[in-house]
C-alpha positions as CSV (number, residue, x, y, z in Angstrom):
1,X,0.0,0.0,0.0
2,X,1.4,3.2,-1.0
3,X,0.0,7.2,-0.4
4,X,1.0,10.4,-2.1
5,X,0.0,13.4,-0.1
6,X,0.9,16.7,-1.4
7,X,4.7,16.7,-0.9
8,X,4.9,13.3,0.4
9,X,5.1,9.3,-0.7
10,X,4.2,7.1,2.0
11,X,5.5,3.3,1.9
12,X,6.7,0.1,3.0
13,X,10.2,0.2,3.5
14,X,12.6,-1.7,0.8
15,X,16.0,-3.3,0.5
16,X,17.0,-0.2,-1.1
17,X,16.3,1.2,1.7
18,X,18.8,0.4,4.0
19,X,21.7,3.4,3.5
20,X,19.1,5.9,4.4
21,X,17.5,3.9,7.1
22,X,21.0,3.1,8.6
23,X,21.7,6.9,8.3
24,X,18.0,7.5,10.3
25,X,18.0,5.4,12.9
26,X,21.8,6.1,14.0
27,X,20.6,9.4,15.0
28,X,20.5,10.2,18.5
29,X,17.8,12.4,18.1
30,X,15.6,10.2,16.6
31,X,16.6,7.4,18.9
32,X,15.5,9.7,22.0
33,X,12.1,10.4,20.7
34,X,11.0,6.5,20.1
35,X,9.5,4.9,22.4
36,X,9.7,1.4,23.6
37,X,12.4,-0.7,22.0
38,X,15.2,1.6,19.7
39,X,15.6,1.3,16.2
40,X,18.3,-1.4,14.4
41,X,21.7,0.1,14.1
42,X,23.4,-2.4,11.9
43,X,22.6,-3.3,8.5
44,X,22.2,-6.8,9.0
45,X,19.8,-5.8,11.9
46,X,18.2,-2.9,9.9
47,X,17.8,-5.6,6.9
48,X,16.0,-7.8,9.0
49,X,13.8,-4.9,10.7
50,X,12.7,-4.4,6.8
51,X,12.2,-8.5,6.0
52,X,9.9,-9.3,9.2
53,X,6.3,-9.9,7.8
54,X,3.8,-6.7,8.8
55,X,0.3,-7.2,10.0
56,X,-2.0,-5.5,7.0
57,X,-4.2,-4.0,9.9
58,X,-1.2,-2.0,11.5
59,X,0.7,-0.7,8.4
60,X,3.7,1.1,8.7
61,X,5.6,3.5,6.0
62,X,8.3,5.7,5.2
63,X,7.7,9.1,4.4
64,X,9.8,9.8,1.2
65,X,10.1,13.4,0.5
66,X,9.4,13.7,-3.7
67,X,11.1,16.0,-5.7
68,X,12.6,16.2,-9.2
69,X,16.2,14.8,-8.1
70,X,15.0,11.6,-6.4
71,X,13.0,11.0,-2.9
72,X,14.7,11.9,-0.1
73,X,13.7,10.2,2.9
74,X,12.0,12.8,5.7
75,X,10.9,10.1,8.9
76,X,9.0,7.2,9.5
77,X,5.0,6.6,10.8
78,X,2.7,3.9,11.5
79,X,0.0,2.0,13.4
80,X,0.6,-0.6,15.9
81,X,-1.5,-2.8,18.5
82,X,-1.4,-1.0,22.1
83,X,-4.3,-2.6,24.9
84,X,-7.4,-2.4,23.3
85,X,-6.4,0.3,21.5
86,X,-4.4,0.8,18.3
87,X,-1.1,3.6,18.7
88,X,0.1,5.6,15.4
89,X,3.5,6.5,15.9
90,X,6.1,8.3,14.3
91,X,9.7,10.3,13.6
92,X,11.3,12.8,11.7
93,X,14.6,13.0,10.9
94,X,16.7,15.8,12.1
95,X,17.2,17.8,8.7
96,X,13.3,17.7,8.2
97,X,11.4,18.7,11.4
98,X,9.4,21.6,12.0
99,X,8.5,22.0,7.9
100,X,5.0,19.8,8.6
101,X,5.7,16.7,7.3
102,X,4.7,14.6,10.2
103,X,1.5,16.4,10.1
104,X,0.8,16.2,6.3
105,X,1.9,12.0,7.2
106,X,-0.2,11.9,9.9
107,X,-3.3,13.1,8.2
108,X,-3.0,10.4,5.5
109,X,-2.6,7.8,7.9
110,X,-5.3,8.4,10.4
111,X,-7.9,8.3,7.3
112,X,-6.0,5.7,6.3
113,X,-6.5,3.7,10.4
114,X,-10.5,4.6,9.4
115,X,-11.0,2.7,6.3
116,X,-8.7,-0.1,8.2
117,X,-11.7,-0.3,10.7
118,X,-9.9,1.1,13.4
119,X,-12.6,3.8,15.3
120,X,-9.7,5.2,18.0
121,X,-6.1,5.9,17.9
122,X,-4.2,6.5,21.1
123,X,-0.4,8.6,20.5
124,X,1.8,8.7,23.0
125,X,4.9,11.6,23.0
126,X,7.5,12.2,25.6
127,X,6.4,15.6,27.6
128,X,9.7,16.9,26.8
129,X,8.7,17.0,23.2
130,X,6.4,19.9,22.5
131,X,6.6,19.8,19.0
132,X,4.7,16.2,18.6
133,X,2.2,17.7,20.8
134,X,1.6,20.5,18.6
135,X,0.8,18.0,15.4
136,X,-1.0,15.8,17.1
137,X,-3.6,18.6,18.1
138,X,-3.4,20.1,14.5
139,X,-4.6,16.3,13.5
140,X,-7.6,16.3,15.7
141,X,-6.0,14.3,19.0
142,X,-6.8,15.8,21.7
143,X,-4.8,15.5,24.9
144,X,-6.6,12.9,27.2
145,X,-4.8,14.5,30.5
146,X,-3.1,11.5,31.3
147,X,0.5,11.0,31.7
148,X,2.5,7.9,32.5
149,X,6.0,6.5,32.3
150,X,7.1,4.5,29.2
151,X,10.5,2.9,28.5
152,X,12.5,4.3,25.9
153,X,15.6,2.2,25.2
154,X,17.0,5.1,23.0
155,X,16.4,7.3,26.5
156,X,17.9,4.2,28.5
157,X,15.0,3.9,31.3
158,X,11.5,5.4,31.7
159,X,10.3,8.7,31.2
160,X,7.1,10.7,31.1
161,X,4.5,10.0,28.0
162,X,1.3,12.4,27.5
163,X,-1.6,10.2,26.1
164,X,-3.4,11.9,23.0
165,X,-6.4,10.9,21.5
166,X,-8.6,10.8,18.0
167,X,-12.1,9.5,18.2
168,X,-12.6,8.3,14.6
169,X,-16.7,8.0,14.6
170,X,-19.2,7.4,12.1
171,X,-16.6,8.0,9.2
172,X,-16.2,11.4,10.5
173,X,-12.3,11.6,10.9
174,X,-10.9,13.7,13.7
175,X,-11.2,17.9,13.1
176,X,-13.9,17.3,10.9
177,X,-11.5,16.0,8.2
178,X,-12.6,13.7,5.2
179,X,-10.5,11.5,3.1
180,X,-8.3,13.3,0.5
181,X,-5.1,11.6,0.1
182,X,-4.6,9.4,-3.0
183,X,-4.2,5.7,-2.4
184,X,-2.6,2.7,-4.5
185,X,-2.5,-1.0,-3.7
């Protein structure tokens, strides 16, 4: 499955890939704004990150940056199981952020978590990190009030998470959004 959004392709990562994936996820930055487990560092360990089969209901894609000298890879975003719940998450890599493409991702994939079925996504962000708040409420989550700890290898330990939320109801997406992002299978 594959999006365009206006500046953006969204898809599965590839073995051709892996340069610019090893580049990403050797970036302390981006490391420290995961949570949970920490991105591959090796290429054999990136390579197998990219081979291990995806569940269709919790996508995840690249955001690839398109432009008339190639695609230049911008972050990463995707849905995954969490509780009851399903958890869109995602990162930008240093020499992109604050220029809206986790936004403009972020849109295409919560209309994208609607016609998978899903009805409420949960994101989570590190309350040192201001600036994932700030898209996730320009996507329609709104802050649920509740904060907990969450492990962050690439933090080594536990540290504060702010839970967000988008009620995804009757086909209505979240801000009154509808589906405008073109789609390919």
């Amino acid at each position: 499955m594959f999006f365009r959004t206006e500046r953006l392709f969204l898809r599965p990562g590839w073995p051709e890939d892996l340069d610019d994936l090893l580049e990403a996820f050797n970036d302390e930055a981006i490391q420290r704004t995961i949570e949970v487990s920490a991105f591959p560092r090796t290429r054999e360990a990136v390579r197998e990150y990219l081979d291990r089969p995806r569940d269709p209901r919790f996508p995840h894609f690249f955001m690839y940056l398109r432009g008339a000298h190639g695609a230049k890879l911008v972050g990463g975003i995707g849905l995954g199981p969490f509780g009851k719940d399903v958890e869109v998450g995602y990162w930008i890599a240093s020499g992109y952020r604050g220029q809206g493409y986790a936004l403009e991702a972020l849109r295409a994939v919560v209309d994208q978590a609607w016609t998978l079925g899903h009805r409420r996504l949960v994101a989570k962000h590190f309350i040192d990190n201001d600036a994932s708040a700030r898209v996730l409420e320009a996507a329609g989550f709104h802050d649920a009030g509740e904060e907990s700890p969450r492990f962050s290898e690439g933090r080594g330990g536990e540290a504060l998470a702010r839970l967000y939320v988008a009620d995804l109801e009757k086909g209505k997406l979240p801000a009154g959004r509808s589906s405008d992002h073109a789609l390919s299978a």
